[in-house]
N, CA, C and O of each residue as an XYZ file, in Angstrom:
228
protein
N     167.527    120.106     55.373
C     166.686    119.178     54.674
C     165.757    119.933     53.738
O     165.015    120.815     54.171
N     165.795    119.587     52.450
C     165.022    120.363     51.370
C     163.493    119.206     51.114
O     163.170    118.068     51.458
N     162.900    120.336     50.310
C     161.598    119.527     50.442
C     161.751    118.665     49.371
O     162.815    118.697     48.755
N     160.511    117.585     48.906
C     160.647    116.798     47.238
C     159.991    118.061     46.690
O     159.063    118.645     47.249
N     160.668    118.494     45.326
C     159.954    118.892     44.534
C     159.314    117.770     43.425
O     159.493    116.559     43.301
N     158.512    118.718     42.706
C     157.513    117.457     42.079
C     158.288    116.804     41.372
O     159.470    117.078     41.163
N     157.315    115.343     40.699
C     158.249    114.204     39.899
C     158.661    114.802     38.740
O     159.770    114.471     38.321
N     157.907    115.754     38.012
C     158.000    115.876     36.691
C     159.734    116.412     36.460
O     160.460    116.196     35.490
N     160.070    117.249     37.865
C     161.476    117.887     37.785
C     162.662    117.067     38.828
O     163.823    117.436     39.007
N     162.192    116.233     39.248
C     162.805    115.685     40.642
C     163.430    113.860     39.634
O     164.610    113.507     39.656
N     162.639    113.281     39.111
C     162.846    111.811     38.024
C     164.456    111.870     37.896
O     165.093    112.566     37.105
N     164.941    111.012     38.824
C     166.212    110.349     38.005
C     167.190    111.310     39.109
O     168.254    110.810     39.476
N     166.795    112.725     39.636
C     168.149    113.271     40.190
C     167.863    112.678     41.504
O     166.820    112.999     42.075
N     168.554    111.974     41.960
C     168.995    110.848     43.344
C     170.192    111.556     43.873
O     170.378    110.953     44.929
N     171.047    112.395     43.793
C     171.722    113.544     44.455
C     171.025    114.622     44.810
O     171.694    115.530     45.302
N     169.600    114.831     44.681
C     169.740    115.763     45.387
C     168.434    115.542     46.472
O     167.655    116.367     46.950
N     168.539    114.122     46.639
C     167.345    114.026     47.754
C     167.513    113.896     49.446
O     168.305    113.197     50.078
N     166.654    114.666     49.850
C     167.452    115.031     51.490
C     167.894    114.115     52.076
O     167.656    112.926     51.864
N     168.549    114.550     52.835
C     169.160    113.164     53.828
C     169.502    113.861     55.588
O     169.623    115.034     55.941
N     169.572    112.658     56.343
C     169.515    112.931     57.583
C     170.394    112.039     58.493
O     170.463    110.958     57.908
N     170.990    111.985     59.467
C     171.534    111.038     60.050
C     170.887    110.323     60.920
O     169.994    110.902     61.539
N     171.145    108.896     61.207
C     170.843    108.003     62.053
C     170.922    108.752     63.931
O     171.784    109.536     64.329
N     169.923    108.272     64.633
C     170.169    108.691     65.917
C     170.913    107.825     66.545
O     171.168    107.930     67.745
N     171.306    106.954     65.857
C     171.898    105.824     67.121
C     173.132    105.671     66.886
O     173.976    105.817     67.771
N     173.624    105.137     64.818
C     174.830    104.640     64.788
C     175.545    105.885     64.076
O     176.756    105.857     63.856
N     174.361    107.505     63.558
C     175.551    108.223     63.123
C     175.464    107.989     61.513
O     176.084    108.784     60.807
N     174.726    106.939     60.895
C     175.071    106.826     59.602
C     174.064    107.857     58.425
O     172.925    108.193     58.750
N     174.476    108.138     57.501
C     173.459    108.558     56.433
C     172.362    108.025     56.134
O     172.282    106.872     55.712
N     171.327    108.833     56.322
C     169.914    108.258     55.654
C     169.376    109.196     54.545
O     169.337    110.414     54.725
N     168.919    108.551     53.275
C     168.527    109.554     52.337
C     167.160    109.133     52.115
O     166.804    107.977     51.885
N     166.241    110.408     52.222
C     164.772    109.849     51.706
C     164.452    108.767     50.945
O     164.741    108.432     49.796
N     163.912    108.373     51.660
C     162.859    107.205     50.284
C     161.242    107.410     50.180
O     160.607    108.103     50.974
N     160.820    106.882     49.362
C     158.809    107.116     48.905
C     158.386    106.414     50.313
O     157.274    106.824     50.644
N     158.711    105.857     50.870
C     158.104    105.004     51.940
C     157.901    106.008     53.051
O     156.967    106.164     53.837
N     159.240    106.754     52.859
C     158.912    107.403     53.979
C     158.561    108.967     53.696
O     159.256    109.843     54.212
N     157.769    109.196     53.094
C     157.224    110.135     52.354
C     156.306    111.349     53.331
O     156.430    112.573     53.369
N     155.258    110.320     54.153
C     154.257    110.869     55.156
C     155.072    111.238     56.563
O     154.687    112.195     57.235
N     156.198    110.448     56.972
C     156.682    110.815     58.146
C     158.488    110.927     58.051
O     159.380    110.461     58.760
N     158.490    111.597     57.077
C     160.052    111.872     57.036
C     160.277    112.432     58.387
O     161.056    111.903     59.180
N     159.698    113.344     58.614
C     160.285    114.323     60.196
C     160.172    113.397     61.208
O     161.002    113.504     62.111
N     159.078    112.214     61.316
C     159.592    111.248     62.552
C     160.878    110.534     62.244
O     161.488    110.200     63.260
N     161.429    110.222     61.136
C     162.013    109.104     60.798
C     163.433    109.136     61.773
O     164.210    110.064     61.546
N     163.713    108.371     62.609
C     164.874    108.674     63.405
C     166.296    107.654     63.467
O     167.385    108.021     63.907
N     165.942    106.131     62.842
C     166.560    105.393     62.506
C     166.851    104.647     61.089
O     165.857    104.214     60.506
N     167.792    104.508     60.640
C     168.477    103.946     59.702
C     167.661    102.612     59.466
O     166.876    102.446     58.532
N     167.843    102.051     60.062
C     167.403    100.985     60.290
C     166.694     99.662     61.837
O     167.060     99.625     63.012
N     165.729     98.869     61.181
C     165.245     98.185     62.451
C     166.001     98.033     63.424
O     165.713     98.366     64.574
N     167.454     97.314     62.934
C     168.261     96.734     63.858
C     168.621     98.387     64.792
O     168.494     98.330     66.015
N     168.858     99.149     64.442
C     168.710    100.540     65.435
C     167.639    100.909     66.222
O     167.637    101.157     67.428
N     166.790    100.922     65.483
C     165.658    101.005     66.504
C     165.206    100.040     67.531
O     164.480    100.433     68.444
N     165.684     98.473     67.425
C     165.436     97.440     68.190
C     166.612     98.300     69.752
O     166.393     98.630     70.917
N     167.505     98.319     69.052
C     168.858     98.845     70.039
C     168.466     99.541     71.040
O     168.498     99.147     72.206
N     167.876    101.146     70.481
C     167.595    102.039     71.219
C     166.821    101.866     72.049
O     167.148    102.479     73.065
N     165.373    100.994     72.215
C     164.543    100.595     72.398
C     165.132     99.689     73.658
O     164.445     99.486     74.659
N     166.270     99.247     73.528
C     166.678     98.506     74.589
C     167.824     99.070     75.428
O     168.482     98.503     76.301
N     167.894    100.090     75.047
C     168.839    100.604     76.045
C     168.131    102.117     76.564
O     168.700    103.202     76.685
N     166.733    101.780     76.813
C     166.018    103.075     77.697
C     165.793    102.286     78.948
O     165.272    102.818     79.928
C-alpha cells in the first residue's frame, strides 16, 4: 500500500491509488477521500460485510 501523494501530482491518476482487500468477501477495495483519516482501520468493502462479520462472532 503506497501513500497519497499530493493533489497537485496525484489529479486524475485513479490507477495508481492503493488498494486493499475485503476481510470478509475477498473483494478489491481502492482508497477513497472518505477514507482518508483511517485507511489502516478500513477492513470492509462494504456495510453489508461488516453487518456479516459482526454476526458471525
Amino acid at each position: 500500500m503506497t501513500s497519497i501523494q499530493s493533489s497537485a501530482n496525484f489529479k486524475g491518476n485513479k490507477s495508481n491509488l492503493p488498494h486493499k482487500l475485503c476481510v470478509l468477501c475477498r473483494r478489491s477495495m481502492v482508497w477513497r477521500k472518505a477514507w482518508a483519516n483511517n485507511w489502516d482501520a478500513v477492513k470492509y468493502c462494504s456495510t453489508h460485510c461488516s453487518r456479516a462479520a459482526k454476526s458471525k462472532r
